[in-house]
C-alpha positions as CSV (number, residue, x, y, z in Angstrom):
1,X,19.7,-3.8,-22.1
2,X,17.1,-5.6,-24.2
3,X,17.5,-3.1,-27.1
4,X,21.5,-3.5,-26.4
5,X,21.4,-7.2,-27.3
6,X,18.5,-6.8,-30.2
7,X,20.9,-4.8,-31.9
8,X,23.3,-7.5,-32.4
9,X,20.1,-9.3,-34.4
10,X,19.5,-11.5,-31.0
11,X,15.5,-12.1,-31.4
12,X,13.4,-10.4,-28.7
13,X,12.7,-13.2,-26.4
14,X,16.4,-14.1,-26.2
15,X,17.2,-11.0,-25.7
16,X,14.9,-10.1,-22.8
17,X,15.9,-13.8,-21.1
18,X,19.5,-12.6,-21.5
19,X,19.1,-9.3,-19.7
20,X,17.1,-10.2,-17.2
21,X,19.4,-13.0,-16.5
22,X,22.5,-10.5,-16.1
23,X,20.2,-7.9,-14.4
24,X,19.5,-10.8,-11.9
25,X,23.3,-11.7,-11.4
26,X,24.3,-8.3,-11.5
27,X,22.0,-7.9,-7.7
28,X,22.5,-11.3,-6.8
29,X,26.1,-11.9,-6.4
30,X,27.2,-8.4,-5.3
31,X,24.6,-9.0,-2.3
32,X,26.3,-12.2,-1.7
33,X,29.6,-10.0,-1.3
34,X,27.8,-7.7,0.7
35,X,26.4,-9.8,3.0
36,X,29.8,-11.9,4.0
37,X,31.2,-8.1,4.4
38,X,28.5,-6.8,6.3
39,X,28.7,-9.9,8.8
40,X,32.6,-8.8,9.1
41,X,31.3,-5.8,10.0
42,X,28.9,-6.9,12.3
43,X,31.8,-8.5,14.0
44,X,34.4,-5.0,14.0
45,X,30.7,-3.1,15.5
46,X,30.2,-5.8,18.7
47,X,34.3,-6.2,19.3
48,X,34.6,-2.3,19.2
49,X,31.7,-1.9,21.9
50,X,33.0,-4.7,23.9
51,X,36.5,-3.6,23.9
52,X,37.7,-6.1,21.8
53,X,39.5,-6.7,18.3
54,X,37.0,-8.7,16.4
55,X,38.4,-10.6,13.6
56,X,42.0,-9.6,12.7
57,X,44.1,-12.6,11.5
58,X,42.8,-13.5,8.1
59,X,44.0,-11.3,6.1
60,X,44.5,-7.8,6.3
61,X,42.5,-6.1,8.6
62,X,40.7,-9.9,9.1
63,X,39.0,-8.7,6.0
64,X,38.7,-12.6,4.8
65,X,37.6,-13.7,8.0
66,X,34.1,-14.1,6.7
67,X,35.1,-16.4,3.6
68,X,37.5,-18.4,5.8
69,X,34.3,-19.6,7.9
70,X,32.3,-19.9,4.5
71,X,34.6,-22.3,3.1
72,X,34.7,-24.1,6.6
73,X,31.1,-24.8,6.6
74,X,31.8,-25.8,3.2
75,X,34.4,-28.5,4.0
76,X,32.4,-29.6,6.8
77,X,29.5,-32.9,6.2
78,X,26.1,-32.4,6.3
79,X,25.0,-33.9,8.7
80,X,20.7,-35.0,8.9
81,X,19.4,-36.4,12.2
82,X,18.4,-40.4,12.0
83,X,14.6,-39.2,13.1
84,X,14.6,-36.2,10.4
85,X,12.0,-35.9,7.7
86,X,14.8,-35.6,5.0
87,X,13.4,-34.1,1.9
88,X,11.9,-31.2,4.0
89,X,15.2,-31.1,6.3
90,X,17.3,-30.2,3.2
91,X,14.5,-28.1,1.3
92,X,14.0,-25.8,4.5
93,X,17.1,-23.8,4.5
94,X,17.1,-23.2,0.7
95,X,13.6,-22.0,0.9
96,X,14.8,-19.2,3.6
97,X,17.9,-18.6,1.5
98,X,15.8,-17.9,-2.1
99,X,13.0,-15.9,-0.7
100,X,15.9,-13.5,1.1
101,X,16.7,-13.4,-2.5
102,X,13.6,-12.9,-4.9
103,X,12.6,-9.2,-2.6
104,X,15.3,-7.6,-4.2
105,X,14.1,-7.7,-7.3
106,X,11.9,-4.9,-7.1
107,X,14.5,-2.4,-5.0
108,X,15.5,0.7,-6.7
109,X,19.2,1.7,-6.4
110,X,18.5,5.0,-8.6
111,X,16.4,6.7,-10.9
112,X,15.4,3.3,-13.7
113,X,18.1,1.1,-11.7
114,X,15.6,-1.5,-10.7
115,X,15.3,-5.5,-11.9
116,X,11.1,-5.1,-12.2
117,X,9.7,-1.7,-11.6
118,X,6.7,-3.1,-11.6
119,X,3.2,-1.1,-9.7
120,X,2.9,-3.1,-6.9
121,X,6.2,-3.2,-5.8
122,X,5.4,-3.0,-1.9
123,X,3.2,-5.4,-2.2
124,X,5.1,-8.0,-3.7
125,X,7.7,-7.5,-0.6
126,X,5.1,-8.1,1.9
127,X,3.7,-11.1,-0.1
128,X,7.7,-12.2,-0.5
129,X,8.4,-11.2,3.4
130,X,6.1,-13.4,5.0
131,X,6.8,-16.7,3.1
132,X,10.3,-16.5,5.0
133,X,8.1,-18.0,8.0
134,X,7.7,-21.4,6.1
135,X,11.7,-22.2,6.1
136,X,11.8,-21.5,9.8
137,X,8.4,-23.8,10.3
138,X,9.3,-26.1,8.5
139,X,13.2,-26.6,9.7
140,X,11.9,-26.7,13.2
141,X,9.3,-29.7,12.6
142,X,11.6,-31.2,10.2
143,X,14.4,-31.9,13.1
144,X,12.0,-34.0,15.0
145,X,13.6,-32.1,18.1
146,X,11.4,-30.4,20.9
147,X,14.2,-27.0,20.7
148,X,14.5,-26.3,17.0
149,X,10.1,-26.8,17.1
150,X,9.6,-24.6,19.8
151,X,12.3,-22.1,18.3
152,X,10.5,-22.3,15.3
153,X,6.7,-21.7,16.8
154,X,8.3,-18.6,18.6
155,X,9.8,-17.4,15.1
156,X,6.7,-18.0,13.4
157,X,4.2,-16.5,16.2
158,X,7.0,-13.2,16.2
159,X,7.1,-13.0,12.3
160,X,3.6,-12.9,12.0
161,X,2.7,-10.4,15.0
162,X,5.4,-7.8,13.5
163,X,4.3,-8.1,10.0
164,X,0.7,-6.9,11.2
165,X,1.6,-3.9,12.3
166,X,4.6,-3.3,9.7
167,X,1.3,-3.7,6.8
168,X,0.1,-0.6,9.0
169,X,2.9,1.7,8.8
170,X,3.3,0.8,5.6
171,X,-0.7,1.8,4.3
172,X,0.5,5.1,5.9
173,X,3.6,5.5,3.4
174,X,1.6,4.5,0.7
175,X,-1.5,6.9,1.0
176,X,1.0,10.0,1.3
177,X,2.7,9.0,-2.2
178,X,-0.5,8.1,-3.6
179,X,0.9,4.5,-5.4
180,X,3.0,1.1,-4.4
181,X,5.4,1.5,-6.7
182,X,8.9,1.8,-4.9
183,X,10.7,3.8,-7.2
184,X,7.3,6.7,-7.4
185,X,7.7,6.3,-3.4
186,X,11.1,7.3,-3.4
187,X,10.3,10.3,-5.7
188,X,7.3,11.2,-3.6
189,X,9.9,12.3,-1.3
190,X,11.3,15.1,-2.6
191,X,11.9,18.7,-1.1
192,X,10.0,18.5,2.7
193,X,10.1,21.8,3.5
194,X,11.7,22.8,0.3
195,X,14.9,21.8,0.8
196,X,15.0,17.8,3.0
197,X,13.9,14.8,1.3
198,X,12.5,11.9,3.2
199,X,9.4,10.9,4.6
200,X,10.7,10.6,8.0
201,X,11.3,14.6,8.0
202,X,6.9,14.5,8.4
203,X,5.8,14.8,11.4
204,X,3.0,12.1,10.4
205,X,5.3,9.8,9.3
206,X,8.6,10.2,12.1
207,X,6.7,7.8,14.4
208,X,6.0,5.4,11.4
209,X,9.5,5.8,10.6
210,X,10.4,5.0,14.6
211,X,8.1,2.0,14.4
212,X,9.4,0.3,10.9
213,X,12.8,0.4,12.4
214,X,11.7,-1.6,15.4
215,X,9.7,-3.9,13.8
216,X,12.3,-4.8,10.9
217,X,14.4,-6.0,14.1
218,X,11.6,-7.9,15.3
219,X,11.0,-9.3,12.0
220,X,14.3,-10.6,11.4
221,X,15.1,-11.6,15.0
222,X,17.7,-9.4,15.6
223,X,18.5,-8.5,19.1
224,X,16.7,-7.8,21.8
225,X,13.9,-9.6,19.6
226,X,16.4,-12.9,18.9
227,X,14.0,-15.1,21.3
228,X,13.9,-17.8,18.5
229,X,17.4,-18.4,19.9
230,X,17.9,-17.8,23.4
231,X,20.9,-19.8,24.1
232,X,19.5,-20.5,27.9
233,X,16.1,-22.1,26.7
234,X,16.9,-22.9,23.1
235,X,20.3,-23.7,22.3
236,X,20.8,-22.2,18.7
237,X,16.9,-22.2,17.9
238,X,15.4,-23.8,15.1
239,X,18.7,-24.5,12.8
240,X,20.2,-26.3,16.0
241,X,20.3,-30.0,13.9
242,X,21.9,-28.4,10.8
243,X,25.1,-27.8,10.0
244,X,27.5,-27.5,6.9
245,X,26.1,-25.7,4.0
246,X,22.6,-26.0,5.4
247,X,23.4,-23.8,8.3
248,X,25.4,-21.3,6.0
249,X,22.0,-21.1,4.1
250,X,20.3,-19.7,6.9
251,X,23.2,-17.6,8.0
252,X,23.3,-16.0,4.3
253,X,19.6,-15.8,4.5
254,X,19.1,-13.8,8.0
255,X,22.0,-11.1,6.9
256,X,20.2,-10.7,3.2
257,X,17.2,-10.1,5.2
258,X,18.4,-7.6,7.1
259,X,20.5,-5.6,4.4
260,X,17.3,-5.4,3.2
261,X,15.2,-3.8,5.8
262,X,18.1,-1.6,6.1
263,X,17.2,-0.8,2.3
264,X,13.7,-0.5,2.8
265,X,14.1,1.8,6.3
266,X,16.1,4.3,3.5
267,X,13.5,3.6,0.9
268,X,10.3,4.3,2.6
269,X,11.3,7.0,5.0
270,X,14.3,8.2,4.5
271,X,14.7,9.3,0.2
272,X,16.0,6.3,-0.9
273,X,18.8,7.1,-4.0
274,X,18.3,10.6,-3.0
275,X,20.6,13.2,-1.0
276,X,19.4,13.8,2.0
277,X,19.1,17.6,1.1
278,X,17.2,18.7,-1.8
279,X,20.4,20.7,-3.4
280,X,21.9,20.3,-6.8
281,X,25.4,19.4,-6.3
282,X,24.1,16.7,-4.4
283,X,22.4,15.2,-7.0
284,X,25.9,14.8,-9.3
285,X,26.7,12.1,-6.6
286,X,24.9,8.7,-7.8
287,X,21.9,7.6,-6.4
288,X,23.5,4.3,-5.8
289,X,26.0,5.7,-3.4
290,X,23.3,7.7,-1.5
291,X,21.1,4.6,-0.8
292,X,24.3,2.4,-0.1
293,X,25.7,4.9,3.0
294,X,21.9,5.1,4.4
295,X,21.9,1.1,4.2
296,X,24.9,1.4,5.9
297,X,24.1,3.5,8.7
298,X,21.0,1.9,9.9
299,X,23.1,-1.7,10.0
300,X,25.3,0.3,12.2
301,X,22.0,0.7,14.5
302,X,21.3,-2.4,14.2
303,X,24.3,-3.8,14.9
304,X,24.6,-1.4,17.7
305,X,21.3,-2.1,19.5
306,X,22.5,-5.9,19.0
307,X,25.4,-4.7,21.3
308,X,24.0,-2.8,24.1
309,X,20.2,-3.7,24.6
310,X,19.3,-6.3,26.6
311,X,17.1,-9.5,25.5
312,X,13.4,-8.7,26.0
313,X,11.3,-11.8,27.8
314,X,8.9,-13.5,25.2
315,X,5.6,-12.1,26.5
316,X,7.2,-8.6,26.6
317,X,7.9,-9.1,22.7
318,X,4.2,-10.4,22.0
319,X,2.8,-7.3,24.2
320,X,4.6,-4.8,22.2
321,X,3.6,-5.8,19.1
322,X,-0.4,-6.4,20.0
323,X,-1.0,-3.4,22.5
324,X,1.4,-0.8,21.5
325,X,2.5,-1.0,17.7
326,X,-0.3,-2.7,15.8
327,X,-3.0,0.1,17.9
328,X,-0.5,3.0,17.3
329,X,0.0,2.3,13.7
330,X,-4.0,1.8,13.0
331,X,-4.5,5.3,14.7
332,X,-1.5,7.1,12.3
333,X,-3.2,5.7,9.6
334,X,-6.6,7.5,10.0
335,X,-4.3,10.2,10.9
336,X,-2.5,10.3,7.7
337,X,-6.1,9.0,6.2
338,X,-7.9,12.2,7.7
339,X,-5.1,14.6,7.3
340,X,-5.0,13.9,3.3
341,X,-8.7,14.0,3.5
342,X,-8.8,17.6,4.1
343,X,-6.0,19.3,2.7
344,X,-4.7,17.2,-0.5
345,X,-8.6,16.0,-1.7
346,X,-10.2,18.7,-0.4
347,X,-12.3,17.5,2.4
């Protein structure tokens, strides 16, 4: 797109601001659509497993139901407790709402479709993932309020646990494709068997893939890991003080979060922008399309494990986490470690 515009006589630097610009709007506001259609969804999923409609009034289908409550909490004031540290009150929620943002700069929808290809592209979602803890820490101490803090210590304490073990799994992806770069990760995957493509189709990797899932609830506190807001013991957890646009913040945050474990679940196990068969015809369908239905489907398990599986206690969430995932994934990776060891290097 930079050569596009420097063939108009635009000067380089100009140029490459200008594409990067539209490359970044291009992500950012279809995501936005995506996410107030993907909490409609969410919606539709819980009503249909509860026996009930779900939105269905505003507009057709209730398809606006999800702008009609944006606008709401648009109208509404915001409102900032007397006690509140202000400045860090209102900087909280925007910090949640931009770092949801920045990790999908270096998500490939297809083969060169990617804002900043760049090596380390794994790394720079862990490094992007965990600074999501300092909204929530900082929100819950800003309220001066014993709930949203003790919400937010849970969040934090759950974050954190989750993310060791999901650095685990992932040091297992990245020694099969030999680099961090998503889009070579992706491509890594090809023809398992000689016809599947996905990591998940290894038998080294299934349980990693198993284990990703799981933790990418835990990480984004979706249900039966939502202890940060346990209606019984903590009202609506550590955003219980905010409302208006504030709140919508952290609601836009939490469902960009988890479109994007979705994305990275398809990424790093299950091929990505490829077909889920190695075949030719397949391939004449766009990468884009492939990644999108695979996003799709694992929100639908998500959104379907939000519906049917009980909360776990607190100290049932801590022990999965420390005794079962983070000493499972350390053994898969000397597995994986060993296993490449003696066949791919040579012993």
């Amino acid at each position: 797109m930079t050569a596009f515009f420097q063939s108009y006589g635009i000067p380089f630097e100009a140029a490459w601001l200008l594409s990067t610009v539209i490359g970044i709007l291009l992500i950012a506001l279809p995501l936005m659509l995506a996410v107030a259609m993907i909490i409609y969804a969410d919606r539709k999923i819980w009503a249909a497993m509860a026996l009930r409609r779900g939105p269905n009034v505003v507009g057709p289908f209730g398809l606006l139901q999800s702008f009609a409550d944006g606008l709401k909490v648009f109208l509404q004031e915001t409102i900032i407790p007397s006690a509140a540290n202000k400045g860090l009150f209102l900087i909280a929620p925007i910090i949640t709402f931009t770092v949801a943002l920045l990790a999908w700069a270096v998500v490939p929808f297809d083969v060169g479709v990617v804002l900043a290809d760049i090596n380390v592209g794994l790394l720079y979602i862990l490094a992007i993932s965990s600074l999501g803890v300092y909204g929530i820490v900082i929100a819950g101490w800003a309220s001066n309020s014993k709930y949203p803090f003790f919400s937010a210590m849970r969040a934090s304490a759950q974050m954190i646990s989750y993310e060791v073990s999901i650095g685990f799994i992932l040091i297992c992806v990245v020694l099969w494709a030999g680099s961090f770069n998503l889009s070579q990760i992706v491509e890594s995957q090809k023809g398992y068997y000689g016809f599947l493509n996905g990591n998940g189709f290894n038998p080294l990797l299934f349980p990693m893939a198993v284990m990703f899932l799981i933790s990418a609830m835990a990480e984004t506190a979706r249900a039966p890991f939502d202890l940060t807001e346990a209606e019984s013991e903590l009202v609506a957890g550590y955003q219980t003080e905010y409302s208006s646009m504030a709140f919508a913040l952290y609601w836009l945050g939490e469902y960009a979060n988890v479109i994007l474990m979705c994305a990275l679940n398809a990424i790093l196990f299950w091929g990505g922008y490829l077909p889920p068969v190695d075949w030719a015809p397949l391939y004449m369908v766009p990468g884009i399309i492939w990644l999108f239905a695979k996003i799709l489907f694992f929100f639908f398990v998500f959104s379907w494990v939000k519906a049917t599986v009980p909360r776990y206690r607190y100290d049932q969430l801590m022990r999965l986490g420390w005794k079962v995932f983070l000493p499972t994934s350390l053994l898969f990776v000397f597995l994986v470690s060993g296993f490449l060891m003696l066949t791919r290097y040579g012993g």
